[in-house]
GUGU-786385 format. One record per atom (N, C-alpha, C): residue in one letter; atom name; y, x, z. Coordinates in nm, 2 decimals, m for minus. Layout:
R type atom      Y      X      Z
R    a   CA      Y      X      Z
...
//
This chain:
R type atom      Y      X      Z
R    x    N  m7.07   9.06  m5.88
R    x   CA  m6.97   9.15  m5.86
R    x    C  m7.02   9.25  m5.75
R    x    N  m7.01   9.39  m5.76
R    x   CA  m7.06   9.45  m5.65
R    x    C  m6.96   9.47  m5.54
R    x    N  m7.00   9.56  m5.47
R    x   CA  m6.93   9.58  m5.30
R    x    C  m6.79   9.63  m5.35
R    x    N  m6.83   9.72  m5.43
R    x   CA  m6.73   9.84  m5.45
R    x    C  m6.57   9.75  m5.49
R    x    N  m6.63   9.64  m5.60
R    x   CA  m6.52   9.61  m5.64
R    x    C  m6.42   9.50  m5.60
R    x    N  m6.53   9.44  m5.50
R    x   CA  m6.51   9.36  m5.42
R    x    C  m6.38   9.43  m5.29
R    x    N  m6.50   9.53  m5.25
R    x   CA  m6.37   9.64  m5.16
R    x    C  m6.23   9.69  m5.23
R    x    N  m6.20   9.67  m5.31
R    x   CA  m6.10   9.71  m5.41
R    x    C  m5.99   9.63  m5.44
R    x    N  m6.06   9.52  m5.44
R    x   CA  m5.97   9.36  m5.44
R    x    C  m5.89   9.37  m5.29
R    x    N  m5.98   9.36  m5.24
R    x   CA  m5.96   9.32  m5.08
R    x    C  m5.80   9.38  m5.08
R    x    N  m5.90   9.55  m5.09
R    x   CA  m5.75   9.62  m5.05
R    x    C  m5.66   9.59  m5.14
R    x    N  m5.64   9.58  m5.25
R    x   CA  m5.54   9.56  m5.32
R    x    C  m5.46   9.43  m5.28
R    x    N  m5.53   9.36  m5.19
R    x   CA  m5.45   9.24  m5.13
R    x    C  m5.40   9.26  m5.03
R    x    N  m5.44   9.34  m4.95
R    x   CA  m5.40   9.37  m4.85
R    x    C  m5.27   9.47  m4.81
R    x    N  m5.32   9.54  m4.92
R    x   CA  m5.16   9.67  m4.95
R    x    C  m5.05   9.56  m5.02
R    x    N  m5.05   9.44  m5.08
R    x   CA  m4.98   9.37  m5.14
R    x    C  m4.93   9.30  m4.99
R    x    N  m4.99   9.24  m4.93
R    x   CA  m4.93   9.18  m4.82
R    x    C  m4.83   9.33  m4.72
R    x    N  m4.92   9.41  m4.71
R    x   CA  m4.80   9.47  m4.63
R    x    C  m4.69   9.52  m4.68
R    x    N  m4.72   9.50  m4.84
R    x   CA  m4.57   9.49  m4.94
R    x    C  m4.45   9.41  m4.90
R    x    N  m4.52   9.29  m4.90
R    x   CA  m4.44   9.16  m4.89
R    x    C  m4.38   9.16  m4.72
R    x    N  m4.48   9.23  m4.63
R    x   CA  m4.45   9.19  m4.49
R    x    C  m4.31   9.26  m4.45
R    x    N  m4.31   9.42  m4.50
R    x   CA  m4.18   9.51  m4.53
R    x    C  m4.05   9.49  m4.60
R    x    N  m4.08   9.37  m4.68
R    x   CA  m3.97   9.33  m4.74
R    x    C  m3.91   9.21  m4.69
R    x    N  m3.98   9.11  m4.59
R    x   CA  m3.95   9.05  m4.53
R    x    C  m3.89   9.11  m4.40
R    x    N  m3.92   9.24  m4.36
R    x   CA  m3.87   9.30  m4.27
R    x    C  m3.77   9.36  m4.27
R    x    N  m3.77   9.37  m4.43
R    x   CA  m3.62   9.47  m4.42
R    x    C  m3.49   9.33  m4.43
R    x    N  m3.53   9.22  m4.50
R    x   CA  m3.47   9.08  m4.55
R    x    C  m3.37   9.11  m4.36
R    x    N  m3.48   9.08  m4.30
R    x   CA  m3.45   9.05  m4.14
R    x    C  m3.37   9.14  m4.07
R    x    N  m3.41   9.30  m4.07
R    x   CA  m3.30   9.38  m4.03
R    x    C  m3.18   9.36  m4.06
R    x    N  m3.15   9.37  m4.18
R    x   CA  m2.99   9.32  m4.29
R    x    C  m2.95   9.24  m4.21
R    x    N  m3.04   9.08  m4.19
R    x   CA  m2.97   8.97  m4.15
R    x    C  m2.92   8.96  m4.00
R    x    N  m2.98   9.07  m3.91
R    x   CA  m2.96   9.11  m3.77
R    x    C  m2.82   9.19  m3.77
R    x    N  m2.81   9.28  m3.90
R    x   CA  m2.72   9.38  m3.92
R    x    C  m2.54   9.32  m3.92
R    x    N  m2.58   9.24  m3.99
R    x   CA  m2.48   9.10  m4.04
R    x    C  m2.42   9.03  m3.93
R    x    N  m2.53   9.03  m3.81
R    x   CA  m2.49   8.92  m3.70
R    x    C  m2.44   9.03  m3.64
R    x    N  m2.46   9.13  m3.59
R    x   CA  m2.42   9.25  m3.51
R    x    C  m2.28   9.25  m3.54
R    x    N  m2.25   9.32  m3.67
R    x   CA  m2.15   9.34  m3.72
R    x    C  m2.03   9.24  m3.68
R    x    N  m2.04   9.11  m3.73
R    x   CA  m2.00   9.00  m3.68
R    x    C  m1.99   9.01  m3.50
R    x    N  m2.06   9.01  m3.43
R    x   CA  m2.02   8.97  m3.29
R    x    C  m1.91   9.13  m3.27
R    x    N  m1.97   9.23  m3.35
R    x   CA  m1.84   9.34  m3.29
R    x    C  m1.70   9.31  m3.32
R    x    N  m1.71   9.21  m3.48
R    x   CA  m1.56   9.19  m3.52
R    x    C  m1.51   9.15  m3.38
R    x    N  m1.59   9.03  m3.36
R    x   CA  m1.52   8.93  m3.25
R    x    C  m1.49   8.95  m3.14
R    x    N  m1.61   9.07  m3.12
R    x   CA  m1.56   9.17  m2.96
R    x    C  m1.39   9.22  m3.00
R    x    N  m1.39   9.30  m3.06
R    x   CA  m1.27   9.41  m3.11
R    x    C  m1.15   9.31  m3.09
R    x    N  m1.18   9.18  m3.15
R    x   CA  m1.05   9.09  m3.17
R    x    C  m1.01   9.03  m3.03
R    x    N  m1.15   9.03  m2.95
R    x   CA  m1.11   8.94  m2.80
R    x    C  m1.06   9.07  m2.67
R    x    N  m1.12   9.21  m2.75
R    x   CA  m1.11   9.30  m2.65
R    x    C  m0.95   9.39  m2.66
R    x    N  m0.88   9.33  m2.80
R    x   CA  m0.76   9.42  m2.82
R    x    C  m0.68   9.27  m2.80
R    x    N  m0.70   9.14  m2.82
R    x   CA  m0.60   9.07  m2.80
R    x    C  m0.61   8.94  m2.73
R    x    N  m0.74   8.93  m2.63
R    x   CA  m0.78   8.82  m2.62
R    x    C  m0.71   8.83  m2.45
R    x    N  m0.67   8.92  m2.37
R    x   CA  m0.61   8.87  m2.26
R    x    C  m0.49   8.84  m2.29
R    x    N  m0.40   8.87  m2.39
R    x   CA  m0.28   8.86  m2.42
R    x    C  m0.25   8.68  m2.53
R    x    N  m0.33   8.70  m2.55
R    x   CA  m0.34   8.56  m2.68
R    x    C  m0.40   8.46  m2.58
R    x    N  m0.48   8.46  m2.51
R    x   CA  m0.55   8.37  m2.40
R    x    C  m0.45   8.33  m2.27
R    x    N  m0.34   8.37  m2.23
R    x   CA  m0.26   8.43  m2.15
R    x    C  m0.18   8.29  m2.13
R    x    N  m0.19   8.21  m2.03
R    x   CA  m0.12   8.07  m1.99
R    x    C   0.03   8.13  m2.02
R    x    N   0.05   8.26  m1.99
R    x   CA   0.21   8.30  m1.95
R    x    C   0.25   8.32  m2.15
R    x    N   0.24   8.33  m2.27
R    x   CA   0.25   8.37  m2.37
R    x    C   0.32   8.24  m2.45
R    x    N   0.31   8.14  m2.45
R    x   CA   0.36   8.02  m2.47
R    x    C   0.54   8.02  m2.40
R    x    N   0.53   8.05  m2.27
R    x   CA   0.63   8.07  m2.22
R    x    C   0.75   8.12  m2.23
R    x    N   0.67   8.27  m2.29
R    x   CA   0.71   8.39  m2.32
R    x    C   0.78   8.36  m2.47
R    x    N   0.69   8.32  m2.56
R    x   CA   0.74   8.30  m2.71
R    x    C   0.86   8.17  m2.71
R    x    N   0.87   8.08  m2.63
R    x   CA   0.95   8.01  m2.61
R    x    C   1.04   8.06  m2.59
R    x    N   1.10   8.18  m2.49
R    x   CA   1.21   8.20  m2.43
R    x    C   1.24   8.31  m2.56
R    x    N   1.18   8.33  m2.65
R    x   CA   1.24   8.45  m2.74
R    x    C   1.29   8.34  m2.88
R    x    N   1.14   8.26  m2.87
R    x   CA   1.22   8.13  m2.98
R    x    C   1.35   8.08  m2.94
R    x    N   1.38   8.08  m2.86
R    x   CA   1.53   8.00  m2.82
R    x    C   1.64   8.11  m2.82
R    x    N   1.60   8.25  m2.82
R    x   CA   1.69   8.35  m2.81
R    x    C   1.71   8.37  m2.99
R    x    N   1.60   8.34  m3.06
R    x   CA   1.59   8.39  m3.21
R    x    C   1.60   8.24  m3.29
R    x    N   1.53   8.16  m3.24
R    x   CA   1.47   8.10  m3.32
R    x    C   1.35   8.06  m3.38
R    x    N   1.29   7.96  m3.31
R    x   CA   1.13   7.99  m3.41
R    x    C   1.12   7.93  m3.56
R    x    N   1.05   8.01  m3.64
R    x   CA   1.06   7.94  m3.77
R    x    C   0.88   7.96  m3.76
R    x    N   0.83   7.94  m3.93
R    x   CA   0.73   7.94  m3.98
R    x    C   0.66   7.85  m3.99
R    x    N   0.50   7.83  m3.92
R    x   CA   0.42   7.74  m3.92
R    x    C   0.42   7.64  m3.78
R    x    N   0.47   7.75  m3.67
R    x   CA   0.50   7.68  m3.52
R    x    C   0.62   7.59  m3.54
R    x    N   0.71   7.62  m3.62
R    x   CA   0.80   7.54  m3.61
R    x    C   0.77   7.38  m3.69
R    x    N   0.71   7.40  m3.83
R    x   CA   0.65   7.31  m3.91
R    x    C   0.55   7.20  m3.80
R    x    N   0.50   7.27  m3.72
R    x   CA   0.38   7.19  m3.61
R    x    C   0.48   7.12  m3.50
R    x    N   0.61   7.19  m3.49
R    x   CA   0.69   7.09  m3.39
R    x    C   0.75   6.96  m3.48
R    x    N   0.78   7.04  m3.63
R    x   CA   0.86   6.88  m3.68
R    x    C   0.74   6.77  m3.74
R    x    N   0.61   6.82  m3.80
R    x   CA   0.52   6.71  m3.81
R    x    C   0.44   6.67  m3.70
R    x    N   0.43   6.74  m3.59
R    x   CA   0.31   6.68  m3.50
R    x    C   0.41   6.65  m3.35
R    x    N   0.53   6.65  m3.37
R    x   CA   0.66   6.61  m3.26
R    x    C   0.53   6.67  m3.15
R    x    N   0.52   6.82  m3.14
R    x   CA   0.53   6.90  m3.03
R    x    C   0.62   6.99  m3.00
R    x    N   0.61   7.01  m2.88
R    x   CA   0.70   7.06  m2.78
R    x    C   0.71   7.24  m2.86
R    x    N   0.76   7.31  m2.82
R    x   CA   0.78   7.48  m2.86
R    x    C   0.63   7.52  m2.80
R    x    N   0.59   7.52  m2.68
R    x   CA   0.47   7.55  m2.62
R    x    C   0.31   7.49  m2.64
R    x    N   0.36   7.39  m2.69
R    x   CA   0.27   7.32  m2.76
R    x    C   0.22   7.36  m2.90
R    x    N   0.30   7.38  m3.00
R    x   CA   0.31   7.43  m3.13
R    x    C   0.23   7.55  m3.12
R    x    N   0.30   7.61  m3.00
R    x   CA   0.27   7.77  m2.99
R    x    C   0.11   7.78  m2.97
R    x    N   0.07   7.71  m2.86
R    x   CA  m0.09   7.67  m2.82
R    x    C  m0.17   7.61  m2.91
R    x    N  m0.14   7.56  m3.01
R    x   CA  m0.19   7.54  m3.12
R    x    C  m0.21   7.61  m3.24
R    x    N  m0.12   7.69  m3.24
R    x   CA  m0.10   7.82  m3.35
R    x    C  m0.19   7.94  m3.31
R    x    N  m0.19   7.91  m3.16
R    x   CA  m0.31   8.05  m3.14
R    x    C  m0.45   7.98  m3.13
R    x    N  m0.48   7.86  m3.10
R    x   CA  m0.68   7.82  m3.12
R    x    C  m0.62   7.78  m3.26
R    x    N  m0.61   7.78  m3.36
R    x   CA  m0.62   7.76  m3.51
R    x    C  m0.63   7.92  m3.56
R    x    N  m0.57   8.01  m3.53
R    x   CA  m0.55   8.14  m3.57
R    x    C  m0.69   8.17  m3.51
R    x    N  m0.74   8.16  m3.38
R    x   CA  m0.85   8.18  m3.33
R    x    C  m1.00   8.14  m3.41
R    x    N  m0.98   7.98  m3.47
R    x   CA  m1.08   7.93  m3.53
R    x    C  m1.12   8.01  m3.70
R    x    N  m0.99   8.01  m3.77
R    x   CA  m0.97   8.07  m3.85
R    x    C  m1.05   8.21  m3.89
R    x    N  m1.04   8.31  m3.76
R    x   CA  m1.11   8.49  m3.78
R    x    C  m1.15   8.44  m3.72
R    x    N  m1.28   8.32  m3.64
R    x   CA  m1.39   8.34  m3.60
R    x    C  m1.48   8.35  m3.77
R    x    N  m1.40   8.20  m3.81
R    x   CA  m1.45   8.16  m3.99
R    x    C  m1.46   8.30  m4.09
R    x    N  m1.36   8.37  m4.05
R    x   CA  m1.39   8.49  m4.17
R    x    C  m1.50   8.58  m4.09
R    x    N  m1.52   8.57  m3.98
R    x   CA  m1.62   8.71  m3.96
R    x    C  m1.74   8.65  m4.00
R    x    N  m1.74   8.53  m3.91
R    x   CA  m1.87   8.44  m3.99
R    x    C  m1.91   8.42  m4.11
R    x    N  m1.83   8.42  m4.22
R    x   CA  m1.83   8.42  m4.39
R    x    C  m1.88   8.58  m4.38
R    x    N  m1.82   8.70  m4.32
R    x   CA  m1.87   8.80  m4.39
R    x    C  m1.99   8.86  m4.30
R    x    N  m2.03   8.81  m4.22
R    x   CA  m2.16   8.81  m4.12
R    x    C  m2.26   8.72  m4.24
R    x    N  m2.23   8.64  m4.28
R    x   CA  m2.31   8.58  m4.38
R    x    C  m2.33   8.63  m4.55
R    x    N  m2.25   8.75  m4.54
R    x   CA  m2.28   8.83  m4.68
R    x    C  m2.15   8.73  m4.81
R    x    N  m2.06   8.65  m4.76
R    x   CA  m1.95   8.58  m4.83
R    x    C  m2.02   8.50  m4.90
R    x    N  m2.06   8.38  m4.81
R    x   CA  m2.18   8.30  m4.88
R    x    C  m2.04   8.16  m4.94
R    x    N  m2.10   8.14  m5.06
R    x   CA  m1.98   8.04  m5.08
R    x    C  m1.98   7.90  m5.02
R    x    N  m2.11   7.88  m5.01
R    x   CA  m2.14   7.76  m4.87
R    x    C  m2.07   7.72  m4.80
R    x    N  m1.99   7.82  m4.72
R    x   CA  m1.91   7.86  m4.57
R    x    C  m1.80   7.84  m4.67
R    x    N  m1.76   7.86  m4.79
R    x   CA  m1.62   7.88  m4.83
R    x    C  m1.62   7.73  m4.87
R    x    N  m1.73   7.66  m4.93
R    x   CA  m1.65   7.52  m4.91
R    x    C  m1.65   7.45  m4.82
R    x    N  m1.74   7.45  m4.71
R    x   CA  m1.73   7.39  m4.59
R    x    C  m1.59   7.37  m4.50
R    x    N  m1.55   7.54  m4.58
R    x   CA  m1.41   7.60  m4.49
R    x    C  m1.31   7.54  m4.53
R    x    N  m1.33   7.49  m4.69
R    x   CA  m1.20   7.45  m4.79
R    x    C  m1.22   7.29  m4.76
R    x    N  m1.34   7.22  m4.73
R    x   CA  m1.33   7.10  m4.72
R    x    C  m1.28   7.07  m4.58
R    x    N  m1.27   7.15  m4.45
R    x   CA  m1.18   7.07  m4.36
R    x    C  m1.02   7.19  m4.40
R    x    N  m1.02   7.21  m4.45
R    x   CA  m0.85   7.25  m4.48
R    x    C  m0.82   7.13  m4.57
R    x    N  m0.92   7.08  m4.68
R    x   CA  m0.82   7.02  m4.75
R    x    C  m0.84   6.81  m4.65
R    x    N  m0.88   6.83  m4.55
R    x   CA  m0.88   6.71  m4.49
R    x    C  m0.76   6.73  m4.36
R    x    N  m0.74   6.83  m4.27
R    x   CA  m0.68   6.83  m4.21
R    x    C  m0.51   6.91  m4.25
R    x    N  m0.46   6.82  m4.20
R    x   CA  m0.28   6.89  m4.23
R    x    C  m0.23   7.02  m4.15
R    x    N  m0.32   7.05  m4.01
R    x   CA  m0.26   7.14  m3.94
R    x    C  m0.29   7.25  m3.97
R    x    N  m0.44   7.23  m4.04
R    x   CA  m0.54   7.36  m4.06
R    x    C  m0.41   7.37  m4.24
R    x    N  m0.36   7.30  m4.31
R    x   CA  m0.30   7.32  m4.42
R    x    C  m0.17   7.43  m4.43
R    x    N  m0.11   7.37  m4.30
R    x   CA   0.04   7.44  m4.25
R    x    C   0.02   7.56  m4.22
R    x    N  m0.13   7.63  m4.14
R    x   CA  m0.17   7.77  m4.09
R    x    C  m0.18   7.83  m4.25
R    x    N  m0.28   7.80  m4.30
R    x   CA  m0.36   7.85  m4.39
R    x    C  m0.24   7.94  m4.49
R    x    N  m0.12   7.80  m4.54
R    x   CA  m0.03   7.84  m4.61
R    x    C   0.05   7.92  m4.60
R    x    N   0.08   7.95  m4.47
R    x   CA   0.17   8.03  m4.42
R    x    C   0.11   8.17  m4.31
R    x    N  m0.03   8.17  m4.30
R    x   CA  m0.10   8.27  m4.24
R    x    C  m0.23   8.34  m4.37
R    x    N  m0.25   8.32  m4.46
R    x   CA  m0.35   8.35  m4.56
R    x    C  m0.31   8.47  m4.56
R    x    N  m0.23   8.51  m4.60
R    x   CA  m0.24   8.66  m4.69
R    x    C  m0.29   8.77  m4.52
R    x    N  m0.30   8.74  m4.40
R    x   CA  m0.33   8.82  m4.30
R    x    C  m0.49   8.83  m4.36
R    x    N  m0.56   8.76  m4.42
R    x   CA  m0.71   8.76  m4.41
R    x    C  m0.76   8.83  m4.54
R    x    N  m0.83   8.96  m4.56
R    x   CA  m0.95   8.97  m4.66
R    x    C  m0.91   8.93  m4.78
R    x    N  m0.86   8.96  m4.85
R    x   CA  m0.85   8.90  m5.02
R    x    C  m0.93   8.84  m5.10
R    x    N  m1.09   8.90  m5.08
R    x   CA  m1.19   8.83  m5.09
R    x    C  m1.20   8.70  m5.04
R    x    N  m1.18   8.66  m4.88
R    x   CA  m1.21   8.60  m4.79
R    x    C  m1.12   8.45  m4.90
R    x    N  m0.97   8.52  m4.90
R    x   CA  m0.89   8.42  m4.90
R    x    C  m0.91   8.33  m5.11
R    x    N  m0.97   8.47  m5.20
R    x   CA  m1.03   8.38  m5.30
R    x    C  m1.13   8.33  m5.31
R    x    N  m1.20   8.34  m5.22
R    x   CA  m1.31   8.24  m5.19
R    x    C  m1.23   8.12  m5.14
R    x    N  m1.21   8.13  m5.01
R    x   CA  m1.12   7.95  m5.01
R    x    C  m1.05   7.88  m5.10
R    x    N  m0.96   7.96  m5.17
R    x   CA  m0.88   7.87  m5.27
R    x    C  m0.93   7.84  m5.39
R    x    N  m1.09   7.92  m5.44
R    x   CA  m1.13   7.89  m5.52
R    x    C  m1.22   7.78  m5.47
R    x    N  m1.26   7.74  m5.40
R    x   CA  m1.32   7.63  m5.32
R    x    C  m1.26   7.51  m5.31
R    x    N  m1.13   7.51  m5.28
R    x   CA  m1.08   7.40  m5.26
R    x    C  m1.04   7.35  m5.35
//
């Protein structure tokens, strides 16, 4: 074989590798893009409601208007199966709502990997509290998001 064609190979391997190296680069931007995306959801959500939802005084607060109104829904369902208190229910309804849109930014930081949707559907359909949210808080989330879970479970 002479040089020539030998030099020809080479390169032709070589241009193939920096094929493959670019496409592994671009694979990786995307997947940076994705995580980005994602931590901004999560900024926007902690920066428009995270002193207010985080807020020791907000339990308090929803107490004194539940007793003026009434509380119904899923807080209420958490005081008659988990015999908690109005404040309690309440402090539970916000870290479940919290775990919940961490789970969807992360499903769509992940490109709506179905993985994540049964992982998500297998502790909904193990836990009762995460059941009571879901049922009564679903239609807030992504339509996508939300047929992915139910087709999951």
């Amino acid at each position: 074989m002479s040089p020539e064609k030998i030099n020809t190979w080479l390169s032709l391997l070589a241009n193939f590798g920096v094929l493959i190296g670019i496409i592994f680069l671009a694979i990786e931007i995307q997947q940076n893009n994705n995580l980005l995306e994602r931590d901004i959801t999560l900024s926007q959500q902690d920066a428009v409601n995270g002193q207010f939802i985080n807020s020791d005084y907000l339990p308090g607060i929803q107490n004194k208007i539940s007793q003026a109104e009434g509380i119904d829904g899923y807080e209420r369902r958490y005081i008659e199966e988990f015999n908690l208190t109005e404040e309690e229910s309440i402090r539970w309804a916000r870290y479940i709502n919290q775990i919940w849109r961490q789970n969807e930014a992360n499903w769509e930081a992940l490109g709506g990997s179905d993985d994540i949707c049964r992982s998500m559907a297998g502790t909904l359909n193990r836990r009762r509290d995460y059941q009571i949210y879901w049922e009564n808080r679903k239609q807030a989330y992504v339509p996508r998001f939300v047929e992915c879970i139910e087709t999951a479970r």
